[in-house]
C-alpha positions as CSV (number, residue, x, y, z in Angstrom):
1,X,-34.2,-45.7,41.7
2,X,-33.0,-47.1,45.1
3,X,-34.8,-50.3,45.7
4,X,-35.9,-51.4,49.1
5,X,-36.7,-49.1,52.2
6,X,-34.6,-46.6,53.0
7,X,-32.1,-46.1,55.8
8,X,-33.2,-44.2,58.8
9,X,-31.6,-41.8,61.6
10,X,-32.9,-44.9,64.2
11,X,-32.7,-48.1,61.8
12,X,-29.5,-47.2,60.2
13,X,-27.4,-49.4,62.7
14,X,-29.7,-52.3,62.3
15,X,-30.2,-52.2,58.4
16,X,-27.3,-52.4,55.6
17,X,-25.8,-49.1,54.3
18,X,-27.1,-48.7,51.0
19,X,-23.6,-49.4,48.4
20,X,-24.6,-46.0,47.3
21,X,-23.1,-44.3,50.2
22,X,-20.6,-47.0,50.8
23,X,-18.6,-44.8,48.2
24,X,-16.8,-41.2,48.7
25,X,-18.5,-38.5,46.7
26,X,-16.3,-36.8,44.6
27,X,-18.4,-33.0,45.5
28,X,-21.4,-32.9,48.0
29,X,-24.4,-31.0,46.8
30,X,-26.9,-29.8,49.4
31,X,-30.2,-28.1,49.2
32,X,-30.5,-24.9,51.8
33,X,-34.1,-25.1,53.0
34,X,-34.5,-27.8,55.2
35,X,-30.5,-29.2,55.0
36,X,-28.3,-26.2,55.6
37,X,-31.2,-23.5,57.2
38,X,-34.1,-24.8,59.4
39,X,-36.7,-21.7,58.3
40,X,-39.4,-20.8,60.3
41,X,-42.0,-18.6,59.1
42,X,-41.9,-15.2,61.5
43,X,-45.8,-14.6,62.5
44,X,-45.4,-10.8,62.0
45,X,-43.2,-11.4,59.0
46,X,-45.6,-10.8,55.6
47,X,-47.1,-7.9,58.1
48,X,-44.0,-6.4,58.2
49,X,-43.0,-7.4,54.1
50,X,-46.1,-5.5,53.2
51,X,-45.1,-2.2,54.7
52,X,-42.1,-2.2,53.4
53,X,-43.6,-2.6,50.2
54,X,-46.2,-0.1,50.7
55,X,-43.4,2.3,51.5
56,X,-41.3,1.4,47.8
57,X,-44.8,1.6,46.3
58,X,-45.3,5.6,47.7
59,X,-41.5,6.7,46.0
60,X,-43.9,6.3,42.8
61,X,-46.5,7.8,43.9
62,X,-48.7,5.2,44.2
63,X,-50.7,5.1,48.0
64,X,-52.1,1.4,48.5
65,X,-53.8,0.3,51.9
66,X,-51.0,-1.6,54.0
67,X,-53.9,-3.9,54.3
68,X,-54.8,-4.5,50.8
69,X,-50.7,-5.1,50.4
70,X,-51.2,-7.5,52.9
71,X,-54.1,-9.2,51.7
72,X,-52.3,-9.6,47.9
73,X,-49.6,-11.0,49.1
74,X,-50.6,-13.2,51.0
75,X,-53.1,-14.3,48.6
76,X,-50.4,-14.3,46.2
77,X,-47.8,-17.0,48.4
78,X,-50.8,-19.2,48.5
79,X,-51.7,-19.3,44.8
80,X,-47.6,-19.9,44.8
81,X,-47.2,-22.6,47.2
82,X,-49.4,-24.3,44.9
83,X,-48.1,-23.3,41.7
84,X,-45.0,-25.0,43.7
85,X,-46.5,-28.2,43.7
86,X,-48.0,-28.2,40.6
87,X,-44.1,-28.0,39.2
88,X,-42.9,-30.4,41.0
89,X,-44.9,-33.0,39.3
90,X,-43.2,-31.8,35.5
91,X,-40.4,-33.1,34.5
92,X,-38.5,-30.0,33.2
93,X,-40.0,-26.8,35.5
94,X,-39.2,-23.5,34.6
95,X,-38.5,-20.9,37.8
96,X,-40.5,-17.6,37.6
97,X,-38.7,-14.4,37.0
98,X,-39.0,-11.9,39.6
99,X,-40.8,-10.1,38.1
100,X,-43.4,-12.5,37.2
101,X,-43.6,-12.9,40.8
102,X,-44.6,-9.4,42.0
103,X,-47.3,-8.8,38.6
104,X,-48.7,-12.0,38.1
105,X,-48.6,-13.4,42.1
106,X,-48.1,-11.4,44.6
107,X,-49.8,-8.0,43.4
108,X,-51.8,-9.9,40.7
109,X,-55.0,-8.3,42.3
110,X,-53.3,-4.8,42.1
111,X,-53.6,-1.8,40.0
112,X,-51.4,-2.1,36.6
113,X,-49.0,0.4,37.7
114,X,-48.6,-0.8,41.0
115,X,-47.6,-3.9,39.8
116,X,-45.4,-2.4,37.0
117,X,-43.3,-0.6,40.1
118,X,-42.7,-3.6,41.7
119,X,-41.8,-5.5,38.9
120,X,-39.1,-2.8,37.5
121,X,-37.7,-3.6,41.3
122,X,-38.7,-7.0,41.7
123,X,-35.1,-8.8,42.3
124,X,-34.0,-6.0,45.1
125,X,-37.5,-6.4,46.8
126,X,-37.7,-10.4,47.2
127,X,-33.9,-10.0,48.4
128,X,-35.5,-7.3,50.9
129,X,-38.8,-9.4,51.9
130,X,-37.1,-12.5,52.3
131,X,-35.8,-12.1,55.6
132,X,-38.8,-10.5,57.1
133,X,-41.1,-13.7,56.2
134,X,-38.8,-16.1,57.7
135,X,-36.1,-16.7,60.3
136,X,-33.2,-18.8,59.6
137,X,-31.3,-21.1,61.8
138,X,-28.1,-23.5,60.9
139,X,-29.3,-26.8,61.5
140,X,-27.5,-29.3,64.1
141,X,-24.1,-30.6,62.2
142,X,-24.1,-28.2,59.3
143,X,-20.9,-26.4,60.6
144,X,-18.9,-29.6,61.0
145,X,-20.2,-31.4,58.0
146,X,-18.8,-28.3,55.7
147,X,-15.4,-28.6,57.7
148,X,-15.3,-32.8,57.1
149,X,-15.5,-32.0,53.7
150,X,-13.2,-29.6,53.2
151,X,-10.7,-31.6,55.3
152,X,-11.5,-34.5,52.9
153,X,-11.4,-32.1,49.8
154,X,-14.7,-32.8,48.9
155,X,-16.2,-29.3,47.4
156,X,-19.8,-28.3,48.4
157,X,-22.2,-27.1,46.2
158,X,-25.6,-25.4,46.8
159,X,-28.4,-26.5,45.0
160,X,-31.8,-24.6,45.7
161,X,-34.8,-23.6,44.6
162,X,-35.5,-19.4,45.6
163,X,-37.3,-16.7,45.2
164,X,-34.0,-15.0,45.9
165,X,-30.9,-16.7,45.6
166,X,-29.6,-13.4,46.2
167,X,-31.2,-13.3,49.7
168,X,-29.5,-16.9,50.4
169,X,-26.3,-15.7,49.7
170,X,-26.6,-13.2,52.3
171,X,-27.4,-15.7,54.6
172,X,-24.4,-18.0,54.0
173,X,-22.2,-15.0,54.6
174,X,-23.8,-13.6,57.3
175,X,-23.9,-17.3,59.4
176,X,-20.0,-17.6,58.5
177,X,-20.8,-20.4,55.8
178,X,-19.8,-19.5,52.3
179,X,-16.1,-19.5,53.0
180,X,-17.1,-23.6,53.1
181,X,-19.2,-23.5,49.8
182,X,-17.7,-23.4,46.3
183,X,-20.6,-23.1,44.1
184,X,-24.0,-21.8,44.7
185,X,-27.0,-22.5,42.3
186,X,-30.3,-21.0,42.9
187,X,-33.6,-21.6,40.3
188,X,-34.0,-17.7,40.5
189,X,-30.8,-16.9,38.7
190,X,-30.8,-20.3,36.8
191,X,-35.0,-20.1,35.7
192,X,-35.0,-23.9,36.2
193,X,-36.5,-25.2,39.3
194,X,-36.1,-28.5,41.1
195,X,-36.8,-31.5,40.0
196,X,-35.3,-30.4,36.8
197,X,-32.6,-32.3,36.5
198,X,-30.3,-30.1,34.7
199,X,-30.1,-28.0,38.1
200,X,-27.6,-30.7,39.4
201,X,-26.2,-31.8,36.4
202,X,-25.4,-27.5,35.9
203,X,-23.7,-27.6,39.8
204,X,-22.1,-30.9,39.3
205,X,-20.3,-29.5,35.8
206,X,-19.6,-26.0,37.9
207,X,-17.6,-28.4,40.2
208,X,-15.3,-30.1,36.9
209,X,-17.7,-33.6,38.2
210,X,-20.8,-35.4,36.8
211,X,-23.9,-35.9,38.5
212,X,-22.7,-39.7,39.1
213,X,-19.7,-38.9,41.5
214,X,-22.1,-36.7,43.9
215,X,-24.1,-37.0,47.1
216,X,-27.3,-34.8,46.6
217,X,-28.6,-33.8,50.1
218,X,-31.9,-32.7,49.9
219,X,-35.3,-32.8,52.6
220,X,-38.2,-33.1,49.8
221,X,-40.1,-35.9,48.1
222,X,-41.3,-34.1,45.2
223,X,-38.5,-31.8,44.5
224,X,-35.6,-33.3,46.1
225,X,-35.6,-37.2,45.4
226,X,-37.2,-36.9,41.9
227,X,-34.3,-34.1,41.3
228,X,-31.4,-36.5,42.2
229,X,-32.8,-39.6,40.6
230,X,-33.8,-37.8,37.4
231,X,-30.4,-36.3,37.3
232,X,-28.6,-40.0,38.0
233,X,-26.9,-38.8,40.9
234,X,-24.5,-41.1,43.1
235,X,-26.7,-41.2,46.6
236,X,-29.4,-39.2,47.4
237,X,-30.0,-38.5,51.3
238,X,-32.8,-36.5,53.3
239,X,-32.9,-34.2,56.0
240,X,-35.8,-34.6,57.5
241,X,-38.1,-31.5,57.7
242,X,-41.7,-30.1,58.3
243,X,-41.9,-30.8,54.5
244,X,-40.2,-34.4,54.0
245,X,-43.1,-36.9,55.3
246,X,-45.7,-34.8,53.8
247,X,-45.6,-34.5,50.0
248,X,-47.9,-32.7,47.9
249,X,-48.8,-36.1,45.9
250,X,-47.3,-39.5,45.8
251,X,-44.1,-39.9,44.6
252,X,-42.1,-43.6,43.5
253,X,-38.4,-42.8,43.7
254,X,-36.4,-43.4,47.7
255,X,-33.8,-42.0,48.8
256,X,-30.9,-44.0,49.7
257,X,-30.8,-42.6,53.5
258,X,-33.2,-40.0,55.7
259,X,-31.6,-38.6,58.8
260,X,-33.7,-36.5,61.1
261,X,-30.7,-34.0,61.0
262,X,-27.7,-33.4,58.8
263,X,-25.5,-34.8,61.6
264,X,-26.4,-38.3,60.4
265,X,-24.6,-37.6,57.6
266,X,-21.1,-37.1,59.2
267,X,-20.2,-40.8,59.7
268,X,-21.2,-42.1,56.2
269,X,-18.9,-39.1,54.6
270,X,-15.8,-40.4,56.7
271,X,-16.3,-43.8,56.6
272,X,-17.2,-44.0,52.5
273,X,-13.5,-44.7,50.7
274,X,-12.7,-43.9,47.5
275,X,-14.0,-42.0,44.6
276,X,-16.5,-42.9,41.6
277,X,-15.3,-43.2,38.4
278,X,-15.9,-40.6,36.2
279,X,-19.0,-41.6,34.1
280,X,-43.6,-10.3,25.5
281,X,-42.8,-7.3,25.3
282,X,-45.6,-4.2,24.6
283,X,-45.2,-2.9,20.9
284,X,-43.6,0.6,20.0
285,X,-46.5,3.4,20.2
286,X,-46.3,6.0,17.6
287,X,-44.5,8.9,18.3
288,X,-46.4,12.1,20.2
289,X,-45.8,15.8,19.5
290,X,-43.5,16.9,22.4
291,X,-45.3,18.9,25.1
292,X,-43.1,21.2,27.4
293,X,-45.3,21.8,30.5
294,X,-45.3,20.6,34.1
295,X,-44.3,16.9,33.4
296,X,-46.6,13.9,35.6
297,X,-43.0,11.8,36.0
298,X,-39.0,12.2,35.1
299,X,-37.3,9.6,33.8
300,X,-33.7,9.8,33.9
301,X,-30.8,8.0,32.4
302,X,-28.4,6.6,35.2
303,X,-24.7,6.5,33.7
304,X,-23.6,10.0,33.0
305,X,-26.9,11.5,34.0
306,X,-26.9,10.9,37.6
307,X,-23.8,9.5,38.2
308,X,-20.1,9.9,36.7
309,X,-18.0,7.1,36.4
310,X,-14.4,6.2,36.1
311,X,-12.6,2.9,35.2
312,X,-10.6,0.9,37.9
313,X,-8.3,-1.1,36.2
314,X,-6.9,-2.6,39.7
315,X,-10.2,-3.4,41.0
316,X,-10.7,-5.4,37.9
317,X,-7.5,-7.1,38.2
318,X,-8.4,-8.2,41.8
319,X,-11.8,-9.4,41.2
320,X,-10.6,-11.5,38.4
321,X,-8.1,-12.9,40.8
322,X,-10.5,-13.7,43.0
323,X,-13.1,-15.6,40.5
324,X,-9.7,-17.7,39.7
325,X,-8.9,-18.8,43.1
326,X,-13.0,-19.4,43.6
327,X,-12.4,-21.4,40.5
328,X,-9.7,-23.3,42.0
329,X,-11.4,-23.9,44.8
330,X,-13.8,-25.5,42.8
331,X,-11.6,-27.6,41.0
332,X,-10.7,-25.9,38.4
333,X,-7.4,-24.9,37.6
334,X,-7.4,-21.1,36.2
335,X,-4.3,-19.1,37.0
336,X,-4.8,-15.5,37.7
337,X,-3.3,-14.3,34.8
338,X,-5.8,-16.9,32.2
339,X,-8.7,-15.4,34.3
340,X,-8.1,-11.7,34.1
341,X,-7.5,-12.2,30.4
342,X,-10.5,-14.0,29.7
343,X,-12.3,-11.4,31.4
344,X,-11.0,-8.6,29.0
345,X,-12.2,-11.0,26.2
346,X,-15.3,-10.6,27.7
347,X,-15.4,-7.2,28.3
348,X,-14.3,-6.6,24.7
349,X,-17.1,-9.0,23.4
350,X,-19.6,-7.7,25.3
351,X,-18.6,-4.2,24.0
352,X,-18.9,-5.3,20.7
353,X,-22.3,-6.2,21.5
354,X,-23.7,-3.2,22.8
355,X,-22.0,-1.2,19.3
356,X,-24.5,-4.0,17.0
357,X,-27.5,-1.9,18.6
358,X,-30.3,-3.2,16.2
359,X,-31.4,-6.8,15.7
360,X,-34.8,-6.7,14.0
361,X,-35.9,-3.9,15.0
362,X,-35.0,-4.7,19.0
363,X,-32.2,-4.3,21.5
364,X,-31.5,-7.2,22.9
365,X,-29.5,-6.5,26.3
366,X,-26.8,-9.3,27.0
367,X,-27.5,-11.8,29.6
368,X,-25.5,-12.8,32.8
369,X,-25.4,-16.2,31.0
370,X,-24.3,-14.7,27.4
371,X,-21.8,-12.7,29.3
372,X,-20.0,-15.7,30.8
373,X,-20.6,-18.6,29.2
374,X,-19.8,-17.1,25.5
375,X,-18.0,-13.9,26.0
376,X,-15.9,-15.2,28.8
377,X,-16.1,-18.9,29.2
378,X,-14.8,-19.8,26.0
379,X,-11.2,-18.4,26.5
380,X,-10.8,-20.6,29.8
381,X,-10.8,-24.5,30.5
382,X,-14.0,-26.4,29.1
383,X,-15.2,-27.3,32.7
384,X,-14.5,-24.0,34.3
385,X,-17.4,-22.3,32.1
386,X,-19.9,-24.8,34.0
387,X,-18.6,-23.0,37.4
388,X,-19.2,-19.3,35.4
389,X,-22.4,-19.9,34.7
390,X,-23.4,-21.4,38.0
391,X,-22.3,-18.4,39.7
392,X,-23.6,-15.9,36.7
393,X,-25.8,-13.8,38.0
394,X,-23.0,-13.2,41.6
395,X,-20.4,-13.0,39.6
396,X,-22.0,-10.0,37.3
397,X,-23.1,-8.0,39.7
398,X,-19.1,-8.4,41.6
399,X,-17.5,-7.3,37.6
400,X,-20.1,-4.1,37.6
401,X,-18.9,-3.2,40.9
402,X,-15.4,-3.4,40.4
403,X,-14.8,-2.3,36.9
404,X,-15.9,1.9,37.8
405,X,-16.2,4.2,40.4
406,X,-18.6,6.6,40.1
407,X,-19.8,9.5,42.3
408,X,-23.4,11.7,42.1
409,X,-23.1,14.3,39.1
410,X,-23.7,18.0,40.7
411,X,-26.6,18.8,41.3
412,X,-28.1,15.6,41.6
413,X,-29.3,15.7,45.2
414,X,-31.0,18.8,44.9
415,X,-32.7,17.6,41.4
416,X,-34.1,14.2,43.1
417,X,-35.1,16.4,46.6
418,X,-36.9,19.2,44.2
419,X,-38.8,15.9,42.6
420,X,-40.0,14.7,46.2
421,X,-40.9,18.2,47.3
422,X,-42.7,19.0,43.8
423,X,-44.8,15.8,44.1
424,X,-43.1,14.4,41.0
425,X,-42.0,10.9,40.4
426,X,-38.8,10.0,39.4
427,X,-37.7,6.4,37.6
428,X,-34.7,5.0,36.1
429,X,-34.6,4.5,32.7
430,X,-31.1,2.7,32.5
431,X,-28.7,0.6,29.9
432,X,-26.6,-1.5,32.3
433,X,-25.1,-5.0,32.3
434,X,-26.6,-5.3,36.4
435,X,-29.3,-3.1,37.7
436,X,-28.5,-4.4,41.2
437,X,-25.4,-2.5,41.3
438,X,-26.9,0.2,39.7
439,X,-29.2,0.6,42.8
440,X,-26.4,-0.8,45.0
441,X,-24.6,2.6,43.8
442,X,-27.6,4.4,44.3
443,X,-28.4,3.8,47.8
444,X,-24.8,4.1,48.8
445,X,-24.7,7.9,47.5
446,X,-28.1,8.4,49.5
447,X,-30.3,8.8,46.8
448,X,-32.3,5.5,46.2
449,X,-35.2,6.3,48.5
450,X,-36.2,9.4,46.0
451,X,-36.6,7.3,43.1
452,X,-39.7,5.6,43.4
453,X,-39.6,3.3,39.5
454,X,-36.7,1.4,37.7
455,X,-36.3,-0.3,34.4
456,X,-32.9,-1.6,34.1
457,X,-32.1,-3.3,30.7
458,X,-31.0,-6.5,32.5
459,X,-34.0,-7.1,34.0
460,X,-36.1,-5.9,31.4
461,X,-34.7,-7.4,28.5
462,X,-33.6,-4.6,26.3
463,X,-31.6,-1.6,26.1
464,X,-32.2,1.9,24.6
465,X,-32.6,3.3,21.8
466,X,-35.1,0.1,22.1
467,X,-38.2,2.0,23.7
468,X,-39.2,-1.0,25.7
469,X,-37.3,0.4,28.6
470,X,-39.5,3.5,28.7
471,X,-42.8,1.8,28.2
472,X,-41.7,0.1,31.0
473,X,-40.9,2.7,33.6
474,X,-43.7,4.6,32.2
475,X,-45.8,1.7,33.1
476,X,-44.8,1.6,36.7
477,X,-45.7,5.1,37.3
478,X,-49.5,4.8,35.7
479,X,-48.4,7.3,33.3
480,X,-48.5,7.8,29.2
481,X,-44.9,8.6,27.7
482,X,-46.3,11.6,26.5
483,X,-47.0,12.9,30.0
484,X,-43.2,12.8,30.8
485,X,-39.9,14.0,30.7
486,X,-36.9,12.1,29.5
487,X,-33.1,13.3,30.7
488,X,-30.3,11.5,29.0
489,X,-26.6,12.0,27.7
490,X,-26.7,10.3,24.7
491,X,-28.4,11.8,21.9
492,X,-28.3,8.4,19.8
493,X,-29.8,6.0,22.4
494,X,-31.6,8.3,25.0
495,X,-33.3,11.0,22.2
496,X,-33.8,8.2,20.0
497,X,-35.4,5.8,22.3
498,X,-37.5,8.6,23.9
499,X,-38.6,9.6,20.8
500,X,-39.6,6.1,19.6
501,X,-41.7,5.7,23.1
502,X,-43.5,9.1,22.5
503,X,-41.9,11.0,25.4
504,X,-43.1,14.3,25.8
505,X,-40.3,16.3,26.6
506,X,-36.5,14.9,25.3
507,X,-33.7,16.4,27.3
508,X,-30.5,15.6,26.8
509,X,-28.1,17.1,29.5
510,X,-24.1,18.1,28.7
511,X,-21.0,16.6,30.9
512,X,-22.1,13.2,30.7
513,X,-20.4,10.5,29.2
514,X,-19.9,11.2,25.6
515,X,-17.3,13.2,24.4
516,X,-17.5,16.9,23.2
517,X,-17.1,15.5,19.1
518,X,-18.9,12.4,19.8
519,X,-22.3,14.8,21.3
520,X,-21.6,17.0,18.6
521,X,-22.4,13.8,16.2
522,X,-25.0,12.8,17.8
523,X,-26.8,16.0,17.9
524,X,-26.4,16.3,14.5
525,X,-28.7,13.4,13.9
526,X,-30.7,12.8,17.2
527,X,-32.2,16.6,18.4
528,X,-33.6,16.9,21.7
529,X,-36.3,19.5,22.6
530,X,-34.0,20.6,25.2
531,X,-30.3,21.0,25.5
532,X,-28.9,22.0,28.8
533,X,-26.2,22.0,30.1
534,X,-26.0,21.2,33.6
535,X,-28.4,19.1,36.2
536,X,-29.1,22.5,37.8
537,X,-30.5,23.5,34.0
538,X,-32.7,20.6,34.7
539,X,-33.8,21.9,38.0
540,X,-34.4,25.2,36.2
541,X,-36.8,24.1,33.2
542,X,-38.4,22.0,35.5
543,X,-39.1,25.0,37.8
544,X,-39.9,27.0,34.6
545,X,-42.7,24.3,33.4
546,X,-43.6,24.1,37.5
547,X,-44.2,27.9,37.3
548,X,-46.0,28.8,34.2
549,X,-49.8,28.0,34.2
């Protein structure tokens, strides 16, 4: 802990630089609330948050009051902005998942299945709220601090605590700032929270540097000061915000400076020499007797159902050049070659993974952080696995964009429209290693806004033949398994995990991803009630059931 008072934007000529900032950092780590962003909360903002969530709600049929969506949320970010404080006084906080956020906070006075739909879209709708509740502005010397320390080869890493890191990202790219900044680390994709100490010491390591050799920049008491001491870092600075002479509850630890704005900061970062040394899930139902009428909701399988994919080896091959020169950036030195090979390792392992389906009974679905920092990490430098799973979650979502195209499977358009017009809700019941770019794919072929649920085996945990995915979307729409259809192409995991949920109806549709033999196989073992084979088949028995009383 810093003894004495701290310097100040006005006393710092008068009073003796602390010897902490008397040396050069060896990375800079800065919060983005309050240091990189000034945000201001937009009066209209959670007015207009809550009707764009009453709008997402309506896809699944559910109609809630815009003014009882207002009045949960906001009742929700109070109970939060405490539950905020209250973390700041552990010493190891846990973030929320998103969502936790949307069932047990935001729409905690909801229906069930109005909270269920949010939370099977939870990360894509705090990415979407978060600019509508606040404006964001670059504070004074943030643009020529990020230069200073690239001209003194100082890297920059983010560390904040968000609702959606996802949203902050954005942000950066959109003000011209992540070109500046080689690691970001948010408590939303990391599910720590500031003043955990293990979110610096996880940047620092992301950056090939201990927690020692950095400058943490922070503007809190509570989260920011007790974050850098805890994790022993070099110098811990504020920039002075709405929330930095106002903590929640008393806090002992100093920082070594406070400057009203970041510009303070520029003359200690030139003038410092030298560098440090180196110092629970709902319980399978029993099965129900299948039951071919009019279905209540679809639920469709995403890969080879809606969409077709094929492979893009360059795209691959570009992204993992790209992660190496991010890497170098960083620090690390990963030559393009290492990189796109340790990404095959990876891709291999995490095929691997998917083939062991069963473990205890459950499908596990593979993490961002499993993904990188065992299937990946271990075939590249020690210190560069750090930086991987940093930038996990980002760096997922960029390899399930760039490993496949994909386009809509025939028919598609005219099944999802038929659902809208027939009053029938439609959710995604999908095995995917990022349901972000699943949706991301989604709205780019025009079809997201007729799907009104989503359970994605990232977010939810586990991956079919597992039926936690269906009690899932089920959930969401309000609706018993039993009252719905399920449309897959694979007989083994779709069938099988529709029949373990209690579907009602099992469909599997040809021309999807399997192969003539390999269906063939599966059939043998895993029979559907219905075997069609196109999505304009689907149309039909769904028109069929529609029509017949």
């Amino acid at each position: 802990m810093s003894s004495g008072p701290p310097c100040t934007a006005t006393a710092f000529d008068i009073e003796p630089v602390s010897s902490a900032l008397r040396t050069r950092p060896a990375a800079l780590l800065l919060d983005f609330g309050g240091v990189v962003f000034e945000t201001r909360k937009r009066p209209e903002g959670l007015r207009d948050a809550s009707v764009l969530v009453h709008t997402e709600l309506r896809r699944a049929g559910h109609t809630i009051d815009v003014d009882s969506l207002h009045a949960s949320m906001a009742a929700g970010l109070a109970a939060l902005r405490h539950w905020k404080h209250a973390m700041s006084r552990t010493r190891e906080p846990r973030e929320l998942t998103h969502r936790a956020l949307w069932q047990d906070f935001l729409l905690a006075d909801q229906p069930e299945p109005v909270r269920a739909t949010a939370a099977g879209d939870a990360t894509r709708l705090m990415a979407a709220i978060n600019p509508l509740l606040n404006d964001h502005q670059v504070r004074p010397g943030v643009p020529e601090l990020l230069r200073t320390a690239q001209a003194l080869a100082i890297p920059v890493g983010i560390v904040s605590n968000a609702h959606s890191g996802l949203a902050h990202r954005t942000l950066l790219r959109e003000f011209g700032l992540a070109e500046f900044v080689a690691v970001q680390l948010y408590s939303d994709e990391a599910g720590i929270r500031k003043p955990h100490p293990d979110m610096i010491h996880r940047a620092a390591a992301a950056l090939g540097v201990t927690s020692a050799q950095c400058w943490y920049v922070g503007d809190t008491q509570d989260r920011d000061v007790q974050s850098g001491r805890r994790a022993g870092v070099g110098a811990v600075v504020l920039t002075r915000s709405k929330h930095t002479d106002s903590p929640p509850f008393a806090v002992l630890d100093r920082p070594d400076a406070i400057f009203d704005t970041p510009e303070g900061l520029l003359p200690l970062l030139t003038a410092a020499g030298g560098h440090p040394a180196a110092p629970s899930i709902s319980p399978p139902r029993p099965a129900t007797p299948a039951r071919r009428g009019m279905p209540k909701a679809l639920l469709l399988d995403q890969g080879g159902v809606l969409t077709d994919s094929a492979k893009t080896p360059q795209a691959v091959t570009d992204f993992a050049a790209d992660i190496a020169a991010r890497l170098r950036t960083a620090g690390h030195a990963v030559p393009d070659a290492l990189m796109a090979d340790a990404l095959e390792h990876g891709h291999l392992a995490y095929q691997a993974a998917k083939r062991t389906e069963q473990v205890d009974n459950r499908c596990p679905e593979v993490t961002p952080a499993q993904f990188w920092g065992e299937f990946v990490g271990p075939h590249l430098p020690g210190t560069a696995r750090d930086w991987l799973l940093a930038e996990a979650s980002e760096l997922t979502f960029g390899y399930a964009q760039a490993k496949s195209s994909f386009r809509l499977r025939d028919g598609v358009a005219e099944l999802l429209t038929w659902c809208r017009d027939a009053g029938l809700p439609v959710a995604i019941v999908s095995n995917t290693i990022c349901g972000r770019s699943g949706r991301a794919r989604l709205h780019d072929a025009g079809v997201l806004d007729l799907i009104g649920a989503f359970a994605y085996s990232d977010e939810v945990g586990y991956r079919k033949p597992d039926p936690t995915l269906v009690f899932a979307a089920t959930a969401a729409l309000g609706l018993d398994p039993a009252e719905c259809w399920f449309v897959g192409d694979k007989p083994w995991r779709d069938a099988t995990s529709a029949r373990a949920a209690g579907v009602g109806t099992a469909v599997i549709v040809r021309g999807g991803s399997p192969t003539d033999d390999e269906l063939a196989d599966g059939l043998a073992d895993d029979q559907p009630d219905l075997l069609l084979d196109s999505i304009t088949e689907v149309i039909q028995a769904l028109r069929t059931a529609h029509e017949t009383p």
